[in-house]
C-alpha positions as a Markdown table, in Angstrom:
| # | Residue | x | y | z |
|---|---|---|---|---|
| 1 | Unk | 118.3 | 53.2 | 117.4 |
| 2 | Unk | 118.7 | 55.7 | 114.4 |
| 3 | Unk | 115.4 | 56.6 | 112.7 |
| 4 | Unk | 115.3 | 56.4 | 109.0 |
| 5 | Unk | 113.3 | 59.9 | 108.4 |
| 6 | Unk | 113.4 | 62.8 | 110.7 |
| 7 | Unk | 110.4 | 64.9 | 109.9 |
| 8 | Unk | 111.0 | 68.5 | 111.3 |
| 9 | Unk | 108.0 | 70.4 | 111.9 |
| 10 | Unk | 108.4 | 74.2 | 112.3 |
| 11 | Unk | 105.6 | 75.5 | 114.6 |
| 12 | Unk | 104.4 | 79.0 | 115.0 |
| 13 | Unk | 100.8 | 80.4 | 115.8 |
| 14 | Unk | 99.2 | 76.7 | 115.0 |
| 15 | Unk | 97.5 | 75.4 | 118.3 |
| 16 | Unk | 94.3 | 75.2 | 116.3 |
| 17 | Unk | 95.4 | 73.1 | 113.8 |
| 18 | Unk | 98.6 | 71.1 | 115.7 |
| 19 | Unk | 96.9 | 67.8 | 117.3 |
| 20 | Unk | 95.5 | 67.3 | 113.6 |
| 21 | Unk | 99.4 | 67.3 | 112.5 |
| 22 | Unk | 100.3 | 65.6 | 115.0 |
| 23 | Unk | 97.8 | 62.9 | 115.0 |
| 24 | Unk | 98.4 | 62.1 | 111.3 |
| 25 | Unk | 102.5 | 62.1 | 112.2 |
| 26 | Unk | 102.4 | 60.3 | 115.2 |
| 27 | Unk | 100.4 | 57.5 | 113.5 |
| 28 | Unk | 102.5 | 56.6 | 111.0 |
| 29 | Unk | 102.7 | 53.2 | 109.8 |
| 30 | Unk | 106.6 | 53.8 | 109.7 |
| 31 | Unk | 107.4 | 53.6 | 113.3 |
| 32 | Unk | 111.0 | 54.2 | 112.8 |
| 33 | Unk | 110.6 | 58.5 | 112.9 |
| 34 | Unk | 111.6 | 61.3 | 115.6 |
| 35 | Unk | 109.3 | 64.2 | 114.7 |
| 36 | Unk | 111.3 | 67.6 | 115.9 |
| 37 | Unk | 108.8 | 70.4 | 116.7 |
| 38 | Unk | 110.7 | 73.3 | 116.3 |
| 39 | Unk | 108.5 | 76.3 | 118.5 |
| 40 | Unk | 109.5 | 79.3 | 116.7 |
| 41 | Unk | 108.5 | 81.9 | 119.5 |
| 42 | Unk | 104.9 | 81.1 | 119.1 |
| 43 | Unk | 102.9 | 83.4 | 121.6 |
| 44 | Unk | 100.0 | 81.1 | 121.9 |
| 45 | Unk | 99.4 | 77.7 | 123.5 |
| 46 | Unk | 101.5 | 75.9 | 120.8 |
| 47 | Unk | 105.0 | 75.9 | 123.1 |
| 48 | Unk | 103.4 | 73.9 | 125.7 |
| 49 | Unk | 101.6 | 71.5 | 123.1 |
| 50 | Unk | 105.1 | 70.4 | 122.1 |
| 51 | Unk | 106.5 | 69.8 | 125.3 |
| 52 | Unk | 103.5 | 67.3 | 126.2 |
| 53 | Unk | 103.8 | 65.7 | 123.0 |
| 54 | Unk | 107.5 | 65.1 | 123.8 |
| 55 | Unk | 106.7 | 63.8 | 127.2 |
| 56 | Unk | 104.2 | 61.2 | 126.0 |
| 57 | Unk | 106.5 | 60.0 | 122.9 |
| 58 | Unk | 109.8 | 59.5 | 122.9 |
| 59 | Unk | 110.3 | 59.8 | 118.9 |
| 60 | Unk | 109.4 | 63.8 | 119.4 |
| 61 | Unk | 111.7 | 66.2 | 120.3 |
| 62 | Unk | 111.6 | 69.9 | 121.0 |
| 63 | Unk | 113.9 | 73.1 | 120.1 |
| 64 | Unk | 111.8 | 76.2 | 121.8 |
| 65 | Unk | 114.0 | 79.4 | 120.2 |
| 66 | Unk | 113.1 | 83.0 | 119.4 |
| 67 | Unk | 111.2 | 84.0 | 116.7 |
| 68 | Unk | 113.4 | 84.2 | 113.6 |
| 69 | Unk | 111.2 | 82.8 | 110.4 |
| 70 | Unk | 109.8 | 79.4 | 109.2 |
| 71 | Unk | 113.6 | 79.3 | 107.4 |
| 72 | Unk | 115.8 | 79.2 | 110.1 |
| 73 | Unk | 113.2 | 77.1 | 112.2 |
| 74 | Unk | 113.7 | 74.5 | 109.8 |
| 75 | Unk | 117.6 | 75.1 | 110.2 |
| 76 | Unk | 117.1 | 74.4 | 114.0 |
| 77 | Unk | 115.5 | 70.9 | 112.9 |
| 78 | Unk | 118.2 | 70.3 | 110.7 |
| 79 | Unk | 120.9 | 70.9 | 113.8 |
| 80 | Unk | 119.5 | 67.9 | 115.1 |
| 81 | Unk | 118.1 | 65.8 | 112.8 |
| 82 | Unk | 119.5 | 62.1 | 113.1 |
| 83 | Unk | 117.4 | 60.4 | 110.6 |
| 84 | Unk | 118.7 | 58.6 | 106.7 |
| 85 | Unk | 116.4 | 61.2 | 105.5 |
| 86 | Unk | 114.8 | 64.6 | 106.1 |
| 87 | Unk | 111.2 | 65.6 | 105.4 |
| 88 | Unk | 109.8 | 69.4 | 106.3 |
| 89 | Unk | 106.1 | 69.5 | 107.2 |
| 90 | Unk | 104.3 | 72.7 | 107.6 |
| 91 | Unk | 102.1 | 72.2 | 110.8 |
| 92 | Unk | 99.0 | 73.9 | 109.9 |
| 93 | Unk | 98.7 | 70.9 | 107.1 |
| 94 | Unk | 98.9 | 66.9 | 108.0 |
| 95 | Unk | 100.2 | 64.0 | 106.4 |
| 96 | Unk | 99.0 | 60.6 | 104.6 |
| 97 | Unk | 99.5 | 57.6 | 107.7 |
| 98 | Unk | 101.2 | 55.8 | 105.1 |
| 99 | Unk | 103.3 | 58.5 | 103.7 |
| 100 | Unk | 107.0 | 58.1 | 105.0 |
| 101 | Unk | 106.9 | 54.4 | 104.8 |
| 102 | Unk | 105.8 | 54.6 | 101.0 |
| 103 | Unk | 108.4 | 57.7 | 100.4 |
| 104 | Unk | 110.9 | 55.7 | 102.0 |
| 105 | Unk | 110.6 | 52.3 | 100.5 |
| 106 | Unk | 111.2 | 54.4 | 97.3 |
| 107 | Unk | 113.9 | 56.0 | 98.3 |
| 108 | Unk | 116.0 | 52.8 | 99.1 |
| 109 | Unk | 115.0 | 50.7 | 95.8 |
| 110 | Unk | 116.2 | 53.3 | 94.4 |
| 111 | Unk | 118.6 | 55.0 | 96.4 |
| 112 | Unk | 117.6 | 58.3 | 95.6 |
| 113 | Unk | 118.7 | 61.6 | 97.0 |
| 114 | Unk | 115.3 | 63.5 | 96.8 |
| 115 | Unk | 111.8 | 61.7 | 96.0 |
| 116 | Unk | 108.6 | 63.4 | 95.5 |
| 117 | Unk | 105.1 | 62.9 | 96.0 |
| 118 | Unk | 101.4 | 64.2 | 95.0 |
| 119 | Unk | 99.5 | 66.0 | 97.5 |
| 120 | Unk | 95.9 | 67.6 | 97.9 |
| 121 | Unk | 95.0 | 71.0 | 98.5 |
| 122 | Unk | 92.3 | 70.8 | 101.2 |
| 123 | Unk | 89.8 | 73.3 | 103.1 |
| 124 | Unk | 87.8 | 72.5 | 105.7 |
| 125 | Unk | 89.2 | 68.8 | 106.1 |
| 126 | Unk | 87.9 | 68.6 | 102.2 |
| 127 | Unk | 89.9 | 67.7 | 99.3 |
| 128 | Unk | 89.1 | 70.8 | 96.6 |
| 129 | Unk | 91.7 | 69.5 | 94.5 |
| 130 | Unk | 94.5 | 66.9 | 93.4 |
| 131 | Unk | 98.2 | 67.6 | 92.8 |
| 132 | Unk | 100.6 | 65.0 | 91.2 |
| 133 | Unk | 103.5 | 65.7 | 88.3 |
| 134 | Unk | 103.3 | 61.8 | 87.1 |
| 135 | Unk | 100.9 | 59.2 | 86.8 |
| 136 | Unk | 103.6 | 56.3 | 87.1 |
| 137 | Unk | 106.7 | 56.3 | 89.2 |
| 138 | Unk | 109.6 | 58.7 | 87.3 |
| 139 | Unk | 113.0 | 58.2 | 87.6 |
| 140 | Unk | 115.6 | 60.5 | 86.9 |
| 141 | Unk | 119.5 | 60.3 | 87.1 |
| 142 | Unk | 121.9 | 63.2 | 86.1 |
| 143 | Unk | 121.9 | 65.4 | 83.6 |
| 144 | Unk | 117.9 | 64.9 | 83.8 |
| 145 | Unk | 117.6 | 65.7 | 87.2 |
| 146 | Unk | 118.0 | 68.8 | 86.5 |
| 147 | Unk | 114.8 | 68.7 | 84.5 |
| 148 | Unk | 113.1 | 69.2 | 87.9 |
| 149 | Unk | 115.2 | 72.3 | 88.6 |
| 150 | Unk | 113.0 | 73.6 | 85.3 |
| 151 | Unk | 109.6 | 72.4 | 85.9 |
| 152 | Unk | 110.0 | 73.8 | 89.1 |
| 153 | Unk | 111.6 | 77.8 | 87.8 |
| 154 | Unk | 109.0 | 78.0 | 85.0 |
| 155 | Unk | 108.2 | 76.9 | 81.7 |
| 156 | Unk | 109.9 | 77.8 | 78.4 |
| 157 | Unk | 107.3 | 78.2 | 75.3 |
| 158 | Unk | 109.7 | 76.8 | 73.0 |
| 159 | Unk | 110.7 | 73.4 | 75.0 |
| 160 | Unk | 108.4 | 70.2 | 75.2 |
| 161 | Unk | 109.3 | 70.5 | 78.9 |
| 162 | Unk | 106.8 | 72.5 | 80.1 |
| 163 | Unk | 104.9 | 71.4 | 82.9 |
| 164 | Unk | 105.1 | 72.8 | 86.5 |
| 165 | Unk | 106.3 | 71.4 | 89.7 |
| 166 | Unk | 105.5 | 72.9 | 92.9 |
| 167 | Unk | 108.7 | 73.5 | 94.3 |
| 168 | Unk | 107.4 | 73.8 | 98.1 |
| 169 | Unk | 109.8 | 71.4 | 100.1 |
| 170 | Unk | 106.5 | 69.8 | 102.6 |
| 171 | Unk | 105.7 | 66.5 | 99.5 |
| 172 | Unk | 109.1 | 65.0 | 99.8 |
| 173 | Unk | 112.1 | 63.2 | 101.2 |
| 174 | Unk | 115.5 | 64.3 | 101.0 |
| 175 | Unk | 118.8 | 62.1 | 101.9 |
| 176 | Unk | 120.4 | 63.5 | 104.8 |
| 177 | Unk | 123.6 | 63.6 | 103.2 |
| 178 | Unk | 122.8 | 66.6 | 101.7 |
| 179 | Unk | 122.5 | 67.9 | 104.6 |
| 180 | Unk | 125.5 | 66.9 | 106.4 |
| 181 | Unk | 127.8 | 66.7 | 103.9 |
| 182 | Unk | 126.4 | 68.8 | 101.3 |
| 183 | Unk | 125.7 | 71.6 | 103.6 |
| 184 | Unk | 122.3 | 73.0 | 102.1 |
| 185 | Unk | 120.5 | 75.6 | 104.6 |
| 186 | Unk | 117.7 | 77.8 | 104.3 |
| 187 | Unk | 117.5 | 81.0 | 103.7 |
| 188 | Unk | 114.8 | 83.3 | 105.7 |
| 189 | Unk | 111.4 | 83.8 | 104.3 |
| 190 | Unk | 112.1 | 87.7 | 105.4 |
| 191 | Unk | 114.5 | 88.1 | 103.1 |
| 192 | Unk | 113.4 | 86.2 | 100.0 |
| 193 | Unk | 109.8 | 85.8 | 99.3 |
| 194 | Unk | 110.2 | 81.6 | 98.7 |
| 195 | Unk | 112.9 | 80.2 | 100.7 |
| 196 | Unk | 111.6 | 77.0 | 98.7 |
| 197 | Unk | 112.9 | 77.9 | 95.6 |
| 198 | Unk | 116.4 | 79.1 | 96.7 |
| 199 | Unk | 116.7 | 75.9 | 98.8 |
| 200 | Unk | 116.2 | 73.4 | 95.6 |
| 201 | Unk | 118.3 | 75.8 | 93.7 |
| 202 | Unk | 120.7 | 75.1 | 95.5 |
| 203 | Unk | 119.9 | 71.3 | 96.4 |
| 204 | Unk | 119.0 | 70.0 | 93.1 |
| 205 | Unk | 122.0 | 70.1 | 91.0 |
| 206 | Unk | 123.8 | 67.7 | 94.3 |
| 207 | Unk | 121.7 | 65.4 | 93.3 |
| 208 | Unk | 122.5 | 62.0 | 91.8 |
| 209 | Unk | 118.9 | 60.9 | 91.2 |
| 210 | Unk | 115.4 | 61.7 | 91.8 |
| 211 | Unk | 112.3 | 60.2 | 92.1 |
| 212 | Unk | 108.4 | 62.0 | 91.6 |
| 213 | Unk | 105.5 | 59.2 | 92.5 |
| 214 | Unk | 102.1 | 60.1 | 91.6 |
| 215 | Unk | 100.8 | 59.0 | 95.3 |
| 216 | Unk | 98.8 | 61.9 | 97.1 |
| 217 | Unk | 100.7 | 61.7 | 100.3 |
| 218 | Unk | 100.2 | 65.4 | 102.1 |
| 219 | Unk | 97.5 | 67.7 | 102.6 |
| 220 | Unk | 98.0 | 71.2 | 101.8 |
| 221 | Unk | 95.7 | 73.3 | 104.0 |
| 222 | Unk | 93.9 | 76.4 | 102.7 |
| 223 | Unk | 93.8 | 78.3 | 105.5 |
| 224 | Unk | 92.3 | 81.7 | 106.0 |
| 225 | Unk | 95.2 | 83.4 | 108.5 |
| 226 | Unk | 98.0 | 81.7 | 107.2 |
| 227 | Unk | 101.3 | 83.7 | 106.0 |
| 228 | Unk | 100.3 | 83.7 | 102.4 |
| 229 | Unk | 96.8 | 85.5 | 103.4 |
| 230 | Unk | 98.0 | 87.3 | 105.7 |
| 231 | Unk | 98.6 | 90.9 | 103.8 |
| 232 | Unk | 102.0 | 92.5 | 104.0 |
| 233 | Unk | 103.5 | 95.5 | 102.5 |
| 234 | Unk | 106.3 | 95.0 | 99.8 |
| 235 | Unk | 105.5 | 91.7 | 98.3 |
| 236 | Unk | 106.1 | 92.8 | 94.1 |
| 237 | Unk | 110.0 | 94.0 | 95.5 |
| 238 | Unk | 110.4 | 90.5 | 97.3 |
| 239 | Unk | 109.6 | 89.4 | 94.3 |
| 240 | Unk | 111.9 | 91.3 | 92.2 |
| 241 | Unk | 115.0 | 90.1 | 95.1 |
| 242 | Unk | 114.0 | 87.0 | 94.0 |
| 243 | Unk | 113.8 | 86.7 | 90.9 |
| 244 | Unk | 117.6 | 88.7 | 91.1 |
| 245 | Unk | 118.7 | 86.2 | 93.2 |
| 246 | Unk | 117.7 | 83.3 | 91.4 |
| 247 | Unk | 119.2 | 84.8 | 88.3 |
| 248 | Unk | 122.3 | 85.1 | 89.7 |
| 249 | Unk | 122.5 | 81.3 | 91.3 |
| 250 | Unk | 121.7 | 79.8 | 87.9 |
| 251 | Unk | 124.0 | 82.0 | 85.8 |
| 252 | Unk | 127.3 | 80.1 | 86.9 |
| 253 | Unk | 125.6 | 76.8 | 85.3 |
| 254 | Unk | 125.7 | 75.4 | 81.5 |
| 255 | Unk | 121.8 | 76.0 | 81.1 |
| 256 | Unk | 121.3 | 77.6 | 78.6 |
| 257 | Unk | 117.2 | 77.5 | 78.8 |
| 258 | Unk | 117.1 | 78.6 | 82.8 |
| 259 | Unk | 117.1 | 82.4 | 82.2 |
| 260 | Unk | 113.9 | 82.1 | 79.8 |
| 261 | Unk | 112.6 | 80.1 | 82.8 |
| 262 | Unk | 113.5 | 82.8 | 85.4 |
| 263 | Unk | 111.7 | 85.3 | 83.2 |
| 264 | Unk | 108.8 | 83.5 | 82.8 |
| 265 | Unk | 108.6 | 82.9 | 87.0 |
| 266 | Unk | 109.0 | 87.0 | 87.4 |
| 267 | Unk | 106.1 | 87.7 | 85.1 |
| 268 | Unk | 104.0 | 84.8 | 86.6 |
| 269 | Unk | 104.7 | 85.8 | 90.3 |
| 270 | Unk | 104.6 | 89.7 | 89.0 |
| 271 | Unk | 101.1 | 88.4 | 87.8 |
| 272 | Unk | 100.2 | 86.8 | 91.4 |
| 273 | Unk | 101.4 | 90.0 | 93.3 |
| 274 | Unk | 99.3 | 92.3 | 91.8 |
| 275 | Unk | 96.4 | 89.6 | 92.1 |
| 276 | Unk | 97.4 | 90.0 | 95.7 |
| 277 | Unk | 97.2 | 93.3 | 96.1 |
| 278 | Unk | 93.7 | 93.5 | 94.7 |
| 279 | Unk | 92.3 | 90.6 | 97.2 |
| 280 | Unk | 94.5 | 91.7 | 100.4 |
| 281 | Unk | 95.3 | 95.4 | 100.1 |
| 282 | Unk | 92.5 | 97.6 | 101.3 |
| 283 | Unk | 94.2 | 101.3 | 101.4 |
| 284 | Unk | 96.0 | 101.7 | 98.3 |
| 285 | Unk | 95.9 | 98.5 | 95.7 |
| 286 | Unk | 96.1 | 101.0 | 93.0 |
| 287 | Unk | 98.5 | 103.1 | 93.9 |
| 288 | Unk | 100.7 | 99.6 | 94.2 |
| 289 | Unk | 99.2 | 98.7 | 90.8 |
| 290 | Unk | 100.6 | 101.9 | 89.5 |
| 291 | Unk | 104.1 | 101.7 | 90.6 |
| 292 | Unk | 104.3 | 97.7 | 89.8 |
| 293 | Unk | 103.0 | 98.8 | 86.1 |
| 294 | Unk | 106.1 | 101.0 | 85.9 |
| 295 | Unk | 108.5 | 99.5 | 86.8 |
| 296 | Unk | 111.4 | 99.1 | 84.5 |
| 297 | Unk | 112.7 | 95.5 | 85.0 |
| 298 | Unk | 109.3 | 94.1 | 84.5 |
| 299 | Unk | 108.9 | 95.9 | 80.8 |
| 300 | Unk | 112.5 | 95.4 | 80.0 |
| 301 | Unk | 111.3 | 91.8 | 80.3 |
| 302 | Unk | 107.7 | 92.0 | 78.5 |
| 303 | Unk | 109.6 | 94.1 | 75.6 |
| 304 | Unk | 111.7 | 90.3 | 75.0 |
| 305 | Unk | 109.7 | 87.2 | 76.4 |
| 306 | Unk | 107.3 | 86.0 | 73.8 |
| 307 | Unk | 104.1 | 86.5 | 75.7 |
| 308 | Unk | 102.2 | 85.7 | 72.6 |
| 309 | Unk | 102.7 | 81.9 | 73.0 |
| 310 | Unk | 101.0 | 82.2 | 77.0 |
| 311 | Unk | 97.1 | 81.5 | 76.9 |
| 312 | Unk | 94.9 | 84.0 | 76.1 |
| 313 | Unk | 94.1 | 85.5 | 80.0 |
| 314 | Unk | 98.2 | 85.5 | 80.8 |
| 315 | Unk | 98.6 | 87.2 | 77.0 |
| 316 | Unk | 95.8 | 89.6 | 78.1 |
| 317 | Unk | 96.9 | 90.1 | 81.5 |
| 318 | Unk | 100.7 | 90.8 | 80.4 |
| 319 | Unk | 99.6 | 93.1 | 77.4 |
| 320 | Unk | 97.8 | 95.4 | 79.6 |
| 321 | Unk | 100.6 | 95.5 | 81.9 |
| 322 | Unk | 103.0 | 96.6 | 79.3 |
| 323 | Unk | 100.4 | 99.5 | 78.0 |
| 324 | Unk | 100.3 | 100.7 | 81.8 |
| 325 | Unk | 96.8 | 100.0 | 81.7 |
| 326 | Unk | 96.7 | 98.9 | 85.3 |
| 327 | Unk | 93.4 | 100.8 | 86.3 |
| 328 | Unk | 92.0 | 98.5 | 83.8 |
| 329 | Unk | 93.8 | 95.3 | 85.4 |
| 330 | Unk | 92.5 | 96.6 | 88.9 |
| 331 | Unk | 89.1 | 96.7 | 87.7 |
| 332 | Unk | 89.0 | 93.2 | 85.4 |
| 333 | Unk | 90.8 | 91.2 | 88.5 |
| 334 | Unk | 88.2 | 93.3 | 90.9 |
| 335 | Unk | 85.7 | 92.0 | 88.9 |
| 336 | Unk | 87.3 | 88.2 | 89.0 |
| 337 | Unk | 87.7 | 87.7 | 85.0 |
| 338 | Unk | 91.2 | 86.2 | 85.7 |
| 339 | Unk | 89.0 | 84.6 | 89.0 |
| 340 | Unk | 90.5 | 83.0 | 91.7 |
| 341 | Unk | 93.0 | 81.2 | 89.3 |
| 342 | Unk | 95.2 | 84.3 | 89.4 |
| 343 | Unk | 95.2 | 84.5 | 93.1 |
| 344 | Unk | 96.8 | 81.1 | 93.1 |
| 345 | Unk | 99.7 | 81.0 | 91.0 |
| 346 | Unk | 102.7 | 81.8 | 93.4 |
């Protein structure tokens, strides 16, 4: 029998936190899943976790492949994937037991290619905050589905459409169609900083009609050696690829207010880089500081975008960057006057 939602499940380094996954997919109150563990060359116990899982329940199946990035992993999944719709769940973080069969009852009242949910950010198995972009059910047909493409770039200071949505693909559903017949991949994490983003880029404007629900469905986990704690050279220039990239993928559309958007998301992930550096870079934050504060791109951009309208720490933050004042930004975010607000943003 076809399952209606194939939830692919990428797994790499995560034998500490898998059975909790799995426990809270396995569980569902929609029975009608397959689960596809995709063992990305994990060099821990994590392999052989997936294979027992497979032999004691017939809905999971297993790809074991080389290492190649959470990206293509999730490609793997999508090889395989029989189900009506596709949902992506990051193993180190675990799902609401009622979440597919809410997300999908959605989805077919309202036939929608792509419906999203809240989620919580948790630590320790505690909920330290609440997520959600609605606080009734919002439905959205084309040309307005594109509103989610914006919320999800960045804001623009001079549109009433401001607000943010994560655009992380782990709180959703997506029709399979767009899989099969639409032919949406993702890229590698290795060679753009958020695969995420790219992927709805890309995604989004298929898309008939969307659906955001205010139910807190998945658990974000804030773990201390996952891949966005884990320090790694170059982060400000994936950032910069990005932001390239993503300029280029929205410049063959008719909207107009994307590029202010796209500014705005190179500034605020400029802004969460250099945050970075300060809490993860031990040798040389300020030498990073120094060449991040020079770049040319990055003032070409604060000589036009109207950083006046941001709050007043972003305002701050983005004037000292354009006097080159970053021994002074070092010492303010050493100091944690932006706090850990600025550490979260990307």
């Amino acid at each position: 029998m076809k399952p209606r939602v194939s939830v692919i499940l990428p797994i790499y380094k995560v034998e500490k936190y898998l059975d909790r996954c799995m426990h809270s997919l396995l569980n569902q109150t929609l029975k009608d899943i397959e689960i596809i563990m995709v063992d990305d060359g994990s060099p821990d116990n994590s392999p052989t976790m997936c294979d027992q899982y497979a032999k004691e329940d017939s809905r999971v199946k297993v790809i074991h492949k080389q290492n190649a990035g959470l990206g293509f992993a999730r490609n793997s999944g999508l090889e395989i994937a029989t189900g009506d719709y596709i949902a992506f769940v990051d193993s180190d973080d675990f799902v609401s037991v009622t979440a597919f069969e809410i997300l999908l009852k959605v989805a077919l009242e309202e036939n929608a290619d792509y419906v999203m949910c809240g989620y919580k950010s948790v630590r320790n198995n505690i909920c330290v905050s609440e997520h959600k972009d609605v606080n009734q059910k919002m439905v959205m047909e084309v040309p307005d589905c594109y509103n989610v493409l914006r919320g999800m770039i960045g804001i623009d200071p001079d549109s009433e459409y401001s607000y943010r949505h994560n655009y992380s693909v782990w709180h959703g559903i997506y029709k399979s169609t767009l899989f099969t017949e639409g032919g949406i991949r993702f890229c590698s994490e290795r060679d753009l900083i958020s695969e995420d983003l790219i992927f709805h880029l890309s995604l989004i404007p298929l898309c008939r009609k969307i659906v955001i629900i205010p139910d807190l469905l998945y658990n974000y986990c804030l773990n201390d050696n996952s891949l966005t704690t884990t320090y790694r050279k170059g982060r400000f220039e994936a950032v910069l690829k990005l932001w390239k990239v993503s300029v280029g993928m929205v410049a063959s559309t008719s909207l107009e207010d994307m590029k202010i958007r796209l500014d705005y998301l190179l500034l605020d992930v400029t802004l969460s880089a250099i945050s970075y550096e300060v809490r993860y870079n031990k040798n040389n934050a300020l030498d990073v500081l120094k060449t991040i504060s020079a770049n040319d791109e990055v003032h070409q951009l604060l000589d036009s975008y109207p950083i006046h309208r941001l709050c007043r720490k972003h305002y701050l933050f983005f004037s000292l960057l354009k006097r080159k004042a970053y021994k002074t930004i070092y010492c303010l975010l050493k100091i944690k006057i932006f706090g850990e607000k600025c550490l979260s943003l990307f």
